[in-house]
C-alpha positions, 0 to 999 in steps of 0.5 A: 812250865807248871806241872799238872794239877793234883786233879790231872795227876790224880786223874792221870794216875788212875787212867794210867794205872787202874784203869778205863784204858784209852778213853780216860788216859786221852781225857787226862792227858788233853785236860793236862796239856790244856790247862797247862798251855792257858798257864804258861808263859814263855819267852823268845828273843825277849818277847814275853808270849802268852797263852794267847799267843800260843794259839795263835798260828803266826805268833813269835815271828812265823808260821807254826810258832813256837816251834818255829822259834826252836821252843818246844811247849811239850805236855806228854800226850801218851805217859803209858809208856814211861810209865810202864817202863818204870815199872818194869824198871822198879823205879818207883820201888827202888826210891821207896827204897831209898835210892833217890839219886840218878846214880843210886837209882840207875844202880838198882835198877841196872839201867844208864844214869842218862836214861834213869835221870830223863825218864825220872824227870818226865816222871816228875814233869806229869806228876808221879814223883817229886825232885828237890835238890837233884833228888827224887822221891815219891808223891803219896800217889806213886807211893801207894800203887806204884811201890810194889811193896804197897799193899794196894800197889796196882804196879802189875796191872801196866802187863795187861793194860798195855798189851800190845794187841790191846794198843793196835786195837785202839790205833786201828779204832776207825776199821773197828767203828766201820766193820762193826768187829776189833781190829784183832785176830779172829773173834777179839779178845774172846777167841777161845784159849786167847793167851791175853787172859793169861796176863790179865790173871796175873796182872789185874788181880791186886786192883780187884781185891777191894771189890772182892773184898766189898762183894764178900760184905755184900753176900755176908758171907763170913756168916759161914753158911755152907755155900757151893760157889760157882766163879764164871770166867774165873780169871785171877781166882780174886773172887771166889778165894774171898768168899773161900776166905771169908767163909770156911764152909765155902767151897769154889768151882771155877771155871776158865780156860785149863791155863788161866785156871793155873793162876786162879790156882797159884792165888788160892794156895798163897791164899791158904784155900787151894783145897776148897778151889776146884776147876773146871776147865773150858769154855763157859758155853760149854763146859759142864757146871753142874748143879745145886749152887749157892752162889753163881759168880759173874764178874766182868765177862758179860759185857763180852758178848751180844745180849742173844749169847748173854741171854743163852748163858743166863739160862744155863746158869739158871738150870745150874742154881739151887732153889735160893741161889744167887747170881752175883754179877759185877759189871761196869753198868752206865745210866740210860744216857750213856755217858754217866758216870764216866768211867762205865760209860767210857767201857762202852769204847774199850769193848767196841775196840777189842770184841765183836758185839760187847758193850757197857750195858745199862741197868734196864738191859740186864734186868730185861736179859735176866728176866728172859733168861727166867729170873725175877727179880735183879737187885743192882747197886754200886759198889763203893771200891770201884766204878762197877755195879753188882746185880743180885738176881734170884729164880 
């Protein structure tokens, strides 16, 4: 069996590490296994079966074929859960490390020799590492964001992007399709104080950094004008720390539930700025946020919500802004098809799955929500580091 190409493993890779989730991880894996059956060639009894034969129901001798000769064709449809095992295991940091053998990696990563020597294997059948005389080594991919030494390693994201809760959401899409609400406790992942933001600020804060990073050249702000930042749905903090970093007459207010601001917290003090981080705990509907800023930071929230609640939002951050303030928002924004590009598209399905009324809004949407909250103008551009989009709106 031939292993996926670079494309699938590449595409495998950024699904099951950096991103959209259910929909591009079941793209990648159905693209691999199919490219895979049209180049395998097997054998039983002697008798060479093609790709043809494969699909083919009465082939090799009988109904189900294959599976009836005691031959399994097997491309893994789900590597989410190998692959956040090895994480958690440290696989991929141990061979970073230079042990490459089963024993030497069981060893690191106190785990049986048979059970490291298959999950090594199923890590090299999709791609993820390399095996050449009984030892296993990194591919550039895994050694980048899998090694948690890497400095873009995106090793922590697998916490949030296999949460549990998240998974029931998507084994139980159809109720969610039918009722129109997540198959998930109370009001989906937007429940007041839901714990699921807890481990998305922990986990997600390295693959944010590039884009935090690109939003601070945006905004120019190592200008050093004195800002007072507003950071809505603060999060890991990653945002409003690189504004504090690039800018040292930046200060931050931000504003999340008391327990995720803990984390937003911990991120500024190892990033040297805590004393210019101030919090405001509590919901964003709700919570005071005061008044005269610079800056309004909105990134990957809105699309929680109906454009009703968005546009209600909109208008208490606009009382909140400076005469020349800027709202800055960051989110996944489709063109008017729907379906391109896909990776914001493709949002639409995880918001359907995990809240009541979000959805992957459009360009034209968020200009018309923005405009009936009071705004004038709405700049919107992408970003390079990621399939997001920014707006830039004024008063």
């Amino acid at each position: 069996m031939n292993r996926p190409s670079e494309r699938i493993r590449g595409a495998m890779l950024v699904a099951a590490v950096a991103a959209l989730l259910t929909l591009q991880m079941a793209a990648s894996a159905r693209m691999a296994r199919a490219e895979e059956i049209d180049s395998v060639v097997a054998s039983v009894d002697g008798d060479p079966i093609t790709s043809t034969d494969l699909k083919n129901p009465n082939a090799a001798g009988g109904p189900g074929g294959m599976q009836s000769s005691g031959v399994s064709i097997g491309t893994p449809e789900n590597p989410q859960g190998p692959l956040k095992t090895a994480i958690e295991l440290d696989v991929f940091s141990a061979i970073a490390d230079g042990a490459t053998t089963q024993a030497s990696i069981a060893k690191r990563c106190e785990a049986s020799e048979r059970g490291i020597r298959i999950l090594c294997d199923y890590l090299t059948i999709l791609g993820f590492l390399t095996k050449k005389d009984m030892r296993y080594a990194l591919t550039p991919e895994s050694a980048k964001f899998l090694d948690r030494r890497s400095p873009v390693s995106m090793a922590s994201t697998s916490g949030f992007l296999t949460l549990p809760g998240t998974v029931t959401a998507f084994m139980s899409l159809a109720e969610a399709i039918r009722s129109g609400r997540p198959a998930l406790d109370g009001e989906g992942s937007i429940s007041a104080e839901n714990p699921v933001w807890v481990e998305f600020a922990r986990s997600m804060a390295p693959m944010t950094r590039p884009v935090a990073e690109e939003m601070a050249q945006v905004l120019e702000a190592s200008a050093g004008k004195k800002w007072k930042v507003l950071d809505i749905a603060a999060g890991h903090g990653t945002f409003g720390i690189a504004l504090a970093k690039h800018n040292p007459n930046a200060e931050i207010f931000a504003q999340d539930w008391a327990p995720v601001l803990e984390v937003a917290i911990e991120n500024a003090r190892a990033a040297g700025v805590e004393a210019r981080v101030h919090r405001l705990p509590g919901s964003a509907f709700d919570v005071e946020f005061g008044t005269g800023y610079d800056v309004v930071l909105v990134t990957n929230f809105l699309h929680h919500f109906d454009p009703p609640t968005i546009e209600t939002l909109l208008r208490k951050i606009r009382a909140s802004l400076a005469p020349a303030g800027v709202v800055v928002t960051l989110d996944f924004i489709p063109n008017e098809d729907r379906i391109t590009p896909a990776r914001a598209a493709a949002f639409a399905m995880t918001m359907l799955g995990t809240t009541p009324s979000g959805d992957a809004y459009t360009a034209a949407e968020y200009r018309r929500m923005f405009q009936n909250a009071g705004f004038s103008s709405s700049d919107v551009r992408p970003v390079m580091s990621s399939g997001h989009s920014l707006i830039l709106s004024r008063v």
